[in-house]
N, C-alpha and C positions, 0 to 999 in steps of 0.2 A: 534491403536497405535498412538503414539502421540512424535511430538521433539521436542528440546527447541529452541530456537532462540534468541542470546543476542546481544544487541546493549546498547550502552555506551551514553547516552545523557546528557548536563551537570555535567557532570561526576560522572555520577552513570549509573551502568548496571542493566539494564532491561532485563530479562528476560521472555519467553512468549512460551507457549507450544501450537503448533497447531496439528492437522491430519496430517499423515505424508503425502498426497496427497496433501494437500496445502502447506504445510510447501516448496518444491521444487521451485512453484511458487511466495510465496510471499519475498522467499530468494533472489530469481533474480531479484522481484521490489526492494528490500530492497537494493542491491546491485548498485540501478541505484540514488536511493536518500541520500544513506550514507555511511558514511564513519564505513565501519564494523570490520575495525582493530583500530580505535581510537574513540576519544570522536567526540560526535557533537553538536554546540550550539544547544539552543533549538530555535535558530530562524530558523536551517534546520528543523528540526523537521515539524516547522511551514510550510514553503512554500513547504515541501514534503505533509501534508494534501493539501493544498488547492490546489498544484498539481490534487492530486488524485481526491479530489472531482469537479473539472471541466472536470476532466476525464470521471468522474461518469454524469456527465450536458451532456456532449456531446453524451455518451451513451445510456442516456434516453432521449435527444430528436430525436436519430437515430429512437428508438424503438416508439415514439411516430410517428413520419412520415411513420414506414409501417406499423403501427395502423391504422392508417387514410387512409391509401393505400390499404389495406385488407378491410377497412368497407365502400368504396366507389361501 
């Protein structure tokens, strides 16, 4: 099963269908980077990616440190 999920950027709505087992989680990030009852520049847009993806930096250098901890 799958839901939709819109948000308004620039002012045009986007829509986007996930599994509904993500759909709960990435509602609640979505919830924290924009604004879900109105429009949002696309420069939130913007610093909500490079948000997440230092997010993602910090996460895979966790993973790389008990890599290296495990193969010692």
């Amino acid at each position: 099963m799958s839901k939709k999920i819109g948000l308004h950027i620039g002012g045009r709505r986007f829509d986007v269908d996930v599994e509904d087992r993500f759909a709960n989680f990435l509602q609640k990030q979505m919830l924290e980077d924009f604004n879900m009852e109105g429009n949002n520049d696309i420069k939130i847009l913007l610093q909500a990616y490079v948000r997440k993806n230092h997010d993602l930096y910090v996460q895979n250098q966790k993973v790389e440190e008990i890599l290296e901890k495990i193969e010692e």
